[in-house]
C-alpha positions as CSV (number, residue, x, y, z in Angstrom):
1,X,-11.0,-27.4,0.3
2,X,-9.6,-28.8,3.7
3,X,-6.3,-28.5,2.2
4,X,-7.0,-24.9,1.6
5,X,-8.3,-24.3,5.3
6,X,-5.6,-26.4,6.7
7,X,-2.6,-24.0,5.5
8,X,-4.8,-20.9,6.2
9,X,-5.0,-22.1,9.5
10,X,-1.2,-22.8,9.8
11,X,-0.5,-19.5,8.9
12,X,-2.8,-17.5,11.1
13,X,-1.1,-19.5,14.1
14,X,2.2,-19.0,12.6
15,X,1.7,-15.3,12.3
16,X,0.5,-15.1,16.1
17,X,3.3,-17.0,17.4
18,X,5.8,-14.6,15.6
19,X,4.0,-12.0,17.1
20,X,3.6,-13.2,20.9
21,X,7.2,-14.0,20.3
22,X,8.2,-10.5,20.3
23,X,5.8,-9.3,22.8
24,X,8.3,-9.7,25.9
25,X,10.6,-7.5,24.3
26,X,8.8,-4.6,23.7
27,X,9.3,-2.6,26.8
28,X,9.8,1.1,25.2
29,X,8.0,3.6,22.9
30,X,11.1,3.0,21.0
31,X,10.6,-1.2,21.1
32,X,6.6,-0.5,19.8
33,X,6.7,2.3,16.9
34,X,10.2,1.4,15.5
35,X,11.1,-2.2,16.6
36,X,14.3,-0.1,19.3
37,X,16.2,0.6,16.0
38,X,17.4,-2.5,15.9
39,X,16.5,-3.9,12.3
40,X,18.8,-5.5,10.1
41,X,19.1,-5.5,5.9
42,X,17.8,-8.6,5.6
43,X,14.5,-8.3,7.5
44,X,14.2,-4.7,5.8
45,X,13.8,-5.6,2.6
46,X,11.1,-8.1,3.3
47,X,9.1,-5.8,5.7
48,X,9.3,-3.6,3.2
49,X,8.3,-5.5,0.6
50,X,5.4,-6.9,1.8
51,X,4.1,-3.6,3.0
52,X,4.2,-2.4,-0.2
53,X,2.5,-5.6,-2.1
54,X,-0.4,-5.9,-0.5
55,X,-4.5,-5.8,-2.2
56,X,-3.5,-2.9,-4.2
57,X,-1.3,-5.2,-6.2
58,X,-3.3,-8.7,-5.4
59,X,-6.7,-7.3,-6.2
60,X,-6.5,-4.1,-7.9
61,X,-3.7,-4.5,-10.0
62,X,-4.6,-7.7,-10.9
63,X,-7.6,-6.5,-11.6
64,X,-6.6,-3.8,-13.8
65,X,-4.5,-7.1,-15.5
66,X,-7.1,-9.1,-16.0
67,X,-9.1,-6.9,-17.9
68,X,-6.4,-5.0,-19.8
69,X,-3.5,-7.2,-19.5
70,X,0.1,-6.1,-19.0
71,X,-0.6,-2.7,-19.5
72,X,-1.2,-2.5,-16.0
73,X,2.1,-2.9,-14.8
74,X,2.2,1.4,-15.5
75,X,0.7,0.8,-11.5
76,X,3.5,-1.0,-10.6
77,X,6.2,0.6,-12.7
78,X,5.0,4.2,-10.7
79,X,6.5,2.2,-7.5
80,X,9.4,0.8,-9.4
81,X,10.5,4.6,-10.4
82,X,9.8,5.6,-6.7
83,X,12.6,3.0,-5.8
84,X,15.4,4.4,-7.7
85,X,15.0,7.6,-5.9
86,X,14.2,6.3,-3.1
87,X,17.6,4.7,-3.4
88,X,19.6,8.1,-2.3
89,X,16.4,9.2,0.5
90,X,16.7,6.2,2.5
91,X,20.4,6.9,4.2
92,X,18.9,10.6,5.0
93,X,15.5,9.3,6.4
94,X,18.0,6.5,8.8
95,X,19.9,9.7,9.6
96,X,17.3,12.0,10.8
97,X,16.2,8.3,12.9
98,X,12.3,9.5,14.2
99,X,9.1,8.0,14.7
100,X,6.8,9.4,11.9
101,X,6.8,11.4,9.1
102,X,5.3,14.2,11.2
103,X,7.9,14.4,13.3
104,X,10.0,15.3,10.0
105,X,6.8,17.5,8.9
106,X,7.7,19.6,12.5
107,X,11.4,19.8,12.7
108,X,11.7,21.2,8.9
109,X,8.5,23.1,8.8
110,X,6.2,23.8,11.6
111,X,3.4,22.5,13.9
112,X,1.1,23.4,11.3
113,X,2.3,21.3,9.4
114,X,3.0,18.8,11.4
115,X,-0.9,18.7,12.1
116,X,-2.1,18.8,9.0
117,X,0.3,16.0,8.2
118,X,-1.5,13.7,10.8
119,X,-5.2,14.1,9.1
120,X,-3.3,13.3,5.3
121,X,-1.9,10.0,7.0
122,X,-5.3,9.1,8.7
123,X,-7.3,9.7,5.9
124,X,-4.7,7.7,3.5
125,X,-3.7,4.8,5.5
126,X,-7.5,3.8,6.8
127,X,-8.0,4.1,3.1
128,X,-5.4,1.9,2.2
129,X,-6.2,-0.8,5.2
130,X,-10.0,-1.2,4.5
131,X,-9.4,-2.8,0.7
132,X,-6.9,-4.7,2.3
133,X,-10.0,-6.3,4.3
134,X,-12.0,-6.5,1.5
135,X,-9.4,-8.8,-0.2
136,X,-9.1,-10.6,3.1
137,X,-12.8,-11.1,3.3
138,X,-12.8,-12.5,-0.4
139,X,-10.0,-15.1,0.5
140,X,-12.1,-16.3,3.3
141,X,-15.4,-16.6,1.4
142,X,-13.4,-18.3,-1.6
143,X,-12.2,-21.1,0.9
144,X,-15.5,-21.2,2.8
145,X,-18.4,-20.9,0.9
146,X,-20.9,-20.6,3.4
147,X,-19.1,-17.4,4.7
148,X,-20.2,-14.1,2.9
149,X,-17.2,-11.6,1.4
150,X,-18.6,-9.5,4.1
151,X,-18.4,-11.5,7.1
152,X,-15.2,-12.5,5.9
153,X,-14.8,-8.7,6.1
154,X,-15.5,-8.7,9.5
155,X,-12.9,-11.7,10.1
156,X,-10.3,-10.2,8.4
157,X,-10.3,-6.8,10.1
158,X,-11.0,-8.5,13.7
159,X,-7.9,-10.6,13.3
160,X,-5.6,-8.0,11.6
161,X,-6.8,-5.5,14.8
162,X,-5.7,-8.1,17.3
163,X,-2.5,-9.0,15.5
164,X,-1.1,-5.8,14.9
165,X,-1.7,-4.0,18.3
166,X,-0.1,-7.3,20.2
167,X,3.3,-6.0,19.9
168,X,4.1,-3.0,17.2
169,X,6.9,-3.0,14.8
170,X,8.8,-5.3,16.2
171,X,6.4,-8.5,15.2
172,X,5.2,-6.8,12.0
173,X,8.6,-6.4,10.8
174,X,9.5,-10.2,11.4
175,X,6.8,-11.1,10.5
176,X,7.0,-10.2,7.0
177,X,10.1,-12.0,6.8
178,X,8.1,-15.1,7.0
179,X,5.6,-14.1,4.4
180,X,7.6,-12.8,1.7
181,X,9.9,-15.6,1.7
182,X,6.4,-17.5,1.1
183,X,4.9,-14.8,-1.1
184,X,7.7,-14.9,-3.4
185,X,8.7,-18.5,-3.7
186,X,5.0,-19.5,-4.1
187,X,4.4,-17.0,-6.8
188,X,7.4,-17.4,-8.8
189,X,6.5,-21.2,-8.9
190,X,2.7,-21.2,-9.2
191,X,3.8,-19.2,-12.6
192,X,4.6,-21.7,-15.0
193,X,2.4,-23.8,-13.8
194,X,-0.3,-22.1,-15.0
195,X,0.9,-21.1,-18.5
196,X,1.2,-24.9,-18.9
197,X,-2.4,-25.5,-17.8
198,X,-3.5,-22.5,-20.1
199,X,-1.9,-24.1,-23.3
200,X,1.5,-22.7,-23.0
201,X,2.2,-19.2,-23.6
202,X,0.9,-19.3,-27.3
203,X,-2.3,-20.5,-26.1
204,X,-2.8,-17.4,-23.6
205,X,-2.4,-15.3,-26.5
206,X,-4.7,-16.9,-28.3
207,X,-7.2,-16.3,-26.1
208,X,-6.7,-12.8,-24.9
209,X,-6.8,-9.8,-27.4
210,X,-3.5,-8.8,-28.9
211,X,-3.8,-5.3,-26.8
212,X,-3.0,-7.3,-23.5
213,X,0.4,-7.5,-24.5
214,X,0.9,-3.8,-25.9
215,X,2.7,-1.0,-23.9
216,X,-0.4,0.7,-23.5
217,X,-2.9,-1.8,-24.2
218,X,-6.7,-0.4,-24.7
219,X,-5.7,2.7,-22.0
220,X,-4.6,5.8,-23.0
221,X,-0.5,7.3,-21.7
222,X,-2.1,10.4,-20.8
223,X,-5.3,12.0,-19.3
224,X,-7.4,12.0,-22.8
225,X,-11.1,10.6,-22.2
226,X,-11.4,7.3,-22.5
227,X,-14.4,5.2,-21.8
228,X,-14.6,1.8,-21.8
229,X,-17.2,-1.2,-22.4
230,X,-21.0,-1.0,-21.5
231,X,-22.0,-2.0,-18.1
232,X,-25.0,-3.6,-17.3
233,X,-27.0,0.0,-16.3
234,X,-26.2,1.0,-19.3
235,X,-23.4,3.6,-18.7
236,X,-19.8,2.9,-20.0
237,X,-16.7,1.8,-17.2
238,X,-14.2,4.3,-17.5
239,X,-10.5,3.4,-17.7
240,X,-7.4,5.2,-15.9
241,X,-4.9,6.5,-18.3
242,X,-1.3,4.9,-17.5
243,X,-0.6,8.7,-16.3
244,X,-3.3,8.1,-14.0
245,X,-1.9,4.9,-12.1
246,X,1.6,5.5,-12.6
247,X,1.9,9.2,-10.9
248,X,-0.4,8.3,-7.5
249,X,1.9,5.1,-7.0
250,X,5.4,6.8,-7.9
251,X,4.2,9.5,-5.6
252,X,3.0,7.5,-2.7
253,X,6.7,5.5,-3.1
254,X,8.4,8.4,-2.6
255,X,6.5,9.7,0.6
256,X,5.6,6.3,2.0
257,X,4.9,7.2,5.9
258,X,5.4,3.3,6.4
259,X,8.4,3.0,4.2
260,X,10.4,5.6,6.3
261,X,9.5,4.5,9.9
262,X,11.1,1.0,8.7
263,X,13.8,3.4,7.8
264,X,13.6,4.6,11.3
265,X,13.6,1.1,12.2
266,X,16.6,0.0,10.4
267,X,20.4,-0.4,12.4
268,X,22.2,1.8,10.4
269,X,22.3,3.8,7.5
270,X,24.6,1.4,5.5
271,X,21.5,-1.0,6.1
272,X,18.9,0.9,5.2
273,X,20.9,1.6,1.8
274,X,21.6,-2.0,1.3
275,X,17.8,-3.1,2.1
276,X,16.5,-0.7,-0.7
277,X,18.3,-2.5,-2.9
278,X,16.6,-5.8,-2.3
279,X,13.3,-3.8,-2.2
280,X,13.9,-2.8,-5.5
281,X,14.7,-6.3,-7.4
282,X,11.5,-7.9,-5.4
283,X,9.2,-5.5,-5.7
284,X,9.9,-5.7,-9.6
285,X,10.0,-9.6,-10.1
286,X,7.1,-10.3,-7.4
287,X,4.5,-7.6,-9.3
288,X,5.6,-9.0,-12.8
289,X,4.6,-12.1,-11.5
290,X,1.1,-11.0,-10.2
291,X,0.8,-9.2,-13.6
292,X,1.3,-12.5,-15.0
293,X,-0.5,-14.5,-13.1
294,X,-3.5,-12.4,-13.4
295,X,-3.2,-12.3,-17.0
296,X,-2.8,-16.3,-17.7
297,X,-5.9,-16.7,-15.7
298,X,-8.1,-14.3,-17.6
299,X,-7.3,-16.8,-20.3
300,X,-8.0,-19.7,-17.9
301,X,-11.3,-18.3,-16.4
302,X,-12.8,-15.5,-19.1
303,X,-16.3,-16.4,-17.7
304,X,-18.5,-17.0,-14.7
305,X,-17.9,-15.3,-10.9
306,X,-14.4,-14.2,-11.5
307,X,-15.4,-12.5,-14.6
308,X,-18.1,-10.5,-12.2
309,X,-15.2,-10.0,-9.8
310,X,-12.2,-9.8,-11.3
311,X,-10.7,-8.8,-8.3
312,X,-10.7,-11.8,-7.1
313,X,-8.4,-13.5,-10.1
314,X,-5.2,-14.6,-8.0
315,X,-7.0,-16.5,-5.1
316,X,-9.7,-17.5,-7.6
317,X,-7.1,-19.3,-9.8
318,X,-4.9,-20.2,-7.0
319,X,-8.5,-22.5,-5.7
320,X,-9.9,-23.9,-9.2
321,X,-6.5,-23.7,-11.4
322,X,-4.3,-26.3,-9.2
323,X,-6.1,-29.2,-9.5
324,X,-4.8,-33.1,-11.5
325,X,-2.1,-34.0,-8.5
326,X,-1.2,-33.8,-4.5
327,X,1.2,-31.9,-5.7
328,X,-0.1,-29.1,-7.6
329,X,-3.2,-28.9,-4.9
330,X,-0.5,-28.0,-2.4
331,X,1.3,-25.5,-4.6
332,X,-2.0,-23.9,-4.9
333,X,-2.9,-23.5,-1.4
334,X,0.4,-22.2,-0.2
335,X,-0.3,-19.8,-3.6
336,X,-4.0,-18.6,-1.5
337,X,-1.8,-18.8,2.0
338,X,0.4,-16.9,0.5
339,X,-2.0,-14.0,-0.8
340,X,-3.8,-14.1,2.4
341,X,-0.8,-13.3,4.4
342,X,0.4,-10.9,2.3
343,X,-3.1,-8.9,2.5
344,X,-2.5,-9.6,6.4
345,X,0.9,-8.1,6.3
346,X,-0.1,-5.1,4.3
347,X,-2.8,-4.4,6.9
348,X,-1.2,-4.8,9.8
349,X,1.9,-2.0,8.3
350,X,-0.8,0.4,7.4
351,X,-3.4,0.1,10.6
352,X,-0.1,0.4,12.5
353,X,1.4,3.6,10.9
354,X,-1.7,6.1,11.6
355,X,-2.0,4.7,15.2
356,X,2.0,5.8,15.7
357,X,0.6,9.4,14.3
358,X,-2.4,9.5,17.0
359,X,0.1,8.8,19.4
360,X,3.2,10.2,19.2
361,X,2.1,13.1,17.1
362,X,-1.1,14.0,19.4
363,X,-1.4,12.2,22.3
364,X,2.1,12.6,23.7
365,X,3.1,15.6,21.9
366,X,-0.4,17.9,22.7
367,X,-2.1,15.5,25.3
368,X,0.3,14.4,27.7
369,X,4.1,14.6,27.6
370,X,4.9,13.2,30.3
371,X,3.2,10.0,29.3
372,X,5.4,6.9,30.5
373,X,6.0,3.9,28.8
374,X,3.2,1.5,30.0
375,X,0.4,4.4,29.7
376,X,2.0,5.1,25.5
377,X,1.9,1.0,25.0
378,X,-1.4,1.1,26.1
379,X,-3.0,4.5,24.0
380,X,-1.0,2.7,21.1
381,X,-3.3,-0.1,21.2
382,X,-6.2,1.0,21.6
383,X,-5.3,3.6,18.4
384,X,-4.9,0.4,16.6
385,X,-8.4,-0.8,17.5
386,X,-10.2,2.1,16.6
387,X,-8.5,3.3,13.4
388,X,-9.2,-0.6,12.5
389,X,-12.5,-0.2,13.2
390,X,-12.7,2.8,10.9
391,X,-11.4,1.2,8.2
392,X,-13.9,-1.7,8.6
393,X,-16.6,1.2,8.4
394,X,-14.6,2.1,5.4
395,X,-14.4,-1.0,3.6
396,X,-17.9,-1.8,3.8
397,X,-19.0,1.4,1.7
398,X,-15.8,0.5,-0.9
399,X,-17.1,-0.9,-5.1
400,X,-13.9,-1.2,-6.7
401,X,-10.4,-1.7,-4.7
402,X,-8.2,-0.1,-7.8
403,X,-10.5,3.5,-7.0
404,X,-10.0,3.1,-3.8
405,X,-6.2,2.6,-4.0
406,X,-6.1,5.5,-6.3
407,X,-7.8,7.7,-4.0
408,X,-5.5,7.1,-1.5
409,X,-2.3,6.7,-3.2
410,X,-3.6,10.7,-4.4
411,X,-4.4,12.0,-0.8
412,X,-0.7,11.5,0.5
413,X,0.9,11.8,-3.0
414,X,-0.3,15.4,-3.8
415,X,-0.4,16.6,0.3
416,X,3.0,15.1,1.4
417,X,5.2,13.3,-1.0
418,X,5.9,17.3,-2.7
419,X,6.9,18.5,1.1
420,X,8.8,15.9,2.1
421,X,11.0,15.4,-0.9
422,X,11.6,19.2,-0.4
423,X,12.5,18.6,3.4
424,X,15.2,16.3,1.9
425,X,16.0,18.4,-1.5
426,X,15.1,21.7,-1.7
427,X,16.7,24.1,0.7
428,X,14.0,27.0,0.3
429,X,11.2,25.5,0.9
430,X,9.2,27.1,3.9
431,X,6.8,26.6,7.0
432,X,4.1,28.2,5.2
433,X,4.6,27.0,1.7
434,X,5.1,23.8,3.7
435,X,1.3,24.3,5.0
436,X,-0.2,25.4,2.1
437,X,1.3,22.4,-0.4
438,X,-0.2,19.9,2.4
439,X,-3.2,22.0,2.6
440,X,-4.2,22.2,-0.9
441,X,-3.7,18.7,-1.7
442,X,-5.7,17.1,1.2
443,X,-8.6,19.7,0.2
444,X,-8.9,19.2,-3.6
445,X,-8.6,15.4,-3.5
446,X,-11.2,15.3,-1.3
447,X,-13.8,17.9,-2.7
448,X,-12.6,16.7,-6.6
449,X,-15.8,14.5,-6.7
450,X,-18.1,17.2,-5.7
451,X,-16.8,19.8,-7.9
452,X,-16.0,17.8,-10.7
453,X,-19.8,17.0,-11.1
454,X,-19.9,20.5,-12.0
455,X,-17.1,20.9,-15.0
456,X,-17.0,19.7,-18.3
457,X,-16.8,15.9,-18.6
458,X,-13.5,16.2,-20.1
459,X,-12.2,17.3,-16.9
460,X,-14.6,15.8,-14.2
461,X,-14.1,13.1,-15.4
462,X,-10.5,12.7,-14.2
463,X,-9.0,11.6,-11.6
464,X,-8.1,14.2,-8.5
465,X,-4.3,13.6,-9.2
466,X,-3.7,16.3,-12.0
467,X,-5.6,19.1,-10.2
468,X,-4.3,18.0,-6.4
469,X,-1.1,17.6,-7.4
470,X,-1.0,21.1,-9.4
471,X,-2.7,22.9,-6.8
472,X,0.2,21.0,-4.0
473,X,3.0,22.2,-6.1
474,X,2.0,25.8,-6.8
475,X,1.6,26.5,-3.4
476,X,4.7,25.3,-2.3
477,X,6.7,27.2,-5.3
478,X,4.8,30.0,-4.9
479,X,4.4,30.7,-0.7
480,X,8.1,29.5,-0.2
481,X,9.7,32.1,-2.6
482,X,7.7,34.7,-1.1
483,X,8.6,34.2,2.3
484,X,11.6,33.5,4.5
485,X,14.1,31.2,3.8
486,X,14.5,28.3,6.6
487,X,17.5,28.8,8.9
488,X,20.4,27.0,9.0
489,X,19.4,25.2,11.9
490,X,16.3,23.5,10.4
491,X,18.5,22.5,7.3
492,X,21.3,21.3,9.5
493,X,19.2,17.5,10.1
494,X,18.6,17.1,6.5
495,X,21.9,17.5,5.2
496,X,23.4,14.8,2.9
């Protein structure tokens, strides 16, 4: 267990010294939100990457594997179809070169909208940053016993807070060069090394039911009610239709906040094309791999705490699966280094995206404009420490990280991925229908549990993402053909 702590430590002190690193150099508002424009290809795809793979993959999607096996990969394969469209945004986004994705909500739409943008990214990304400390806090209770998950809760979020408001995009972006070289490397080796201690590939099938290596699986491709095995109080766990975790992630891809301020971030447009790319081919071989991974050690561990908390399968196996050499021991604490930092990573990217909202979307732009550097470096960090402290709050209240995820992933993908794909796309779209989409989609995903208690079980049983994303898409159809066209103007920033 040294061994473990040992390369946990090196990381943590690795990931500070990148970060002091770049704190001299961040001198502008420019410098903190989007790293002065200055990012290249190579350090774009890996940002981006390891933004994107964070506990949602590591814990709920290998989660969602361990119990029903490759089916799960619907999650990921939402994100993968995101990519290929994203493929043709990400030239536009380096073109229009802001800070946030209200600042694009603003110059197509409206203030409204702009506004109601904000409160869609607060309530998402603090969504999406407290599972990332739960995972944290599971990692540090694996390695250290005598440490709860929720004081490693605590850890987790106190380091992440510190980290990410030392000095903005700049060190989170270079930073995630060094751990997604780790992350993948690690990953792809730790792979067949436990297929091997499993029995070999026929002896994982052997032990799992023939459904984990179906399409589908035990889950259903659409929204039909599905229920599955008895929990202990007697009531029956339901389980998401593929529908049901493929849209939210697909969705979120496509309107990822984070994903266009590294966009923002990137030199050019030519590199911001070129990094999507990369994103694309490791972002499909790295959440195979954690598909897999999760799988072979539901054959490996199909009983005790894991089974409890199958959440915790990756750094669970990564602890008790490496053992019978130096060698392998190693292998399998870079593997829990490795998950660690990505759940780092992914926190630090989504803490720091909301606290660029508060700042350059309400404090400069309502507060005070004429806000210089120093004073914007200085709100900027102490956003970070409250919206991090929220999300502690958060994360404390949260059962299962895959509902969580989902529940974020359908906040932004029903309030903002429909208008901002129009901003790019669809000429006619509106202010108001603008307002109304965002409007509609924040409101029923977060009042879908109160009503739903009230409709048939069929349907309340659901998830929000039907109903919000319905509800989104109507009103910005609807409101936008029955109003004014957008002048040529607003258009003119969006053009291809």
């Amino acid at each position: 267990m040294n061994l473990y702590a040992i390369v946990l430590g090196i990381i943590v002190v690795t990931l500070l010294s990148v970060s002091l690193a770049r704190l001299g150099k961040v001198k502008t508002k420019a410098d903190y939100l989007v790293a002065g424009r200055s990012l290249p290809a190579f350090v774009l795809v890996f940002t981006l990457l390891s933004s994107w793979i964070g506990s949602g993959s590591l814990l709920g999607g290998a989660e969602n594997a361990y119990k029903h096996g490759f089916a799960a990969l619907w999650q990921g394969g939402g994100g993968w179809a995101g990519l290929l469209l994203i493929y043709f945004i990400a030239p536009r986004a380096r073109k229009f070169a802001q800070f946030t994705i209200p600042d694009l909500l603003e110059a197509r739409y409206n203030q409204a909208a702009r506004v109601l943008g904000v409160i869609a990214v607060l309530f998402t990304y603090t969504a999406i940053t407290s599972y990332q400390f739960i995972g944290g806090g599971d990692i540090v209770h694996l390695i250290f016993p005598q440490v709860t998950a929720v004081q490693g809760q605590y850890i987790l979020a106190g380091f992440v807070i510190v980290f990410t408001a030392i000095a903005g995009m700049g060190s989170v972006a270079y930073m995630d060069v060094v751990i997604g070289l780790l992350a993948t490397f690690t990953m792809i080796a730790a792979l067949p090394v436990l297929v091997h201690e499993a029995g070999g590939w026929s002896g994982v099938r052997a032990v799992l039911p023939a459904t984990h290596f179906q399409w589908f699986g035990d889950i259903r491709p659409v929204t039909s009610y599905f229920v599955g095995p008895v929990l202990a109080d007697g009531s029956r766990e339901r389980v998401k239709s593929a529908l049901e975790i493929f849209l939210p992630t697909c969705l979120l891809m496509l309107g990822n906040q984070s994903m266009y301020q590294k966009f923002f971030s990137a030199k050019s447009e030519k590199d911001a094309t070129r990094a999507t790319v990369g994103w694309i081919i490791g972002t499909v071989i790295l959440e195979t791999v954690i598909a897999g991974l999760a799988v072979v050690g539901s054959a490996l561990y199909r009983t005790g705490e894991v089974h409890e908390r199958p959440r915790e399968i990756l750094a669970y196996t990564a602890v008790h699966g490496f053992g019978g050499s130096k060698v392998l021991s190693i292998l399998g604490a870079l593997l829990v280094g490795a998950i660690f930092a990505k759940v780092v990573s992914t926190a630090n990217n989504y803490l720091f995206s909301p606290a660029t909202n508060l700042v350059n979307d309400v404090f400069v732009r309502y507060i005070k404009r004429d806000a210089g550097n120093k004073q914007i470096l200085l709100v900027s960090r102490l956003m970070v420490v409250a919206l991090g402290l929220w999300a502690l709050w958060q994360s404390l209240g949260t059962g299962s990280v895959l509902d969580k995820s989902v529940y974020a992933y359908t906040i932004y993908s029903s309030a903002l991925t429909p208008v901002i794909l129009a901003a790019f796309f669809w000429k006619r779209a509106t202010a108001a229908g603008a307002v109304a989409s965002i409007a509609a989609g924040t409101v029923v995903t977060i009042g879908w549990d109160t009503v739903a208690k009230h409709l048939p079980q069929t349907i309340g049983a659901r998830d929000a993402i039907l109903p919000a994303l319905l509800a989104s898409l109507l009103c910005l159809f609807v409101v936008s053909l029955s109003t004014t066209a957008p002048s040529a103007e607003q258009l003119a920033p969006f053009a291809d």
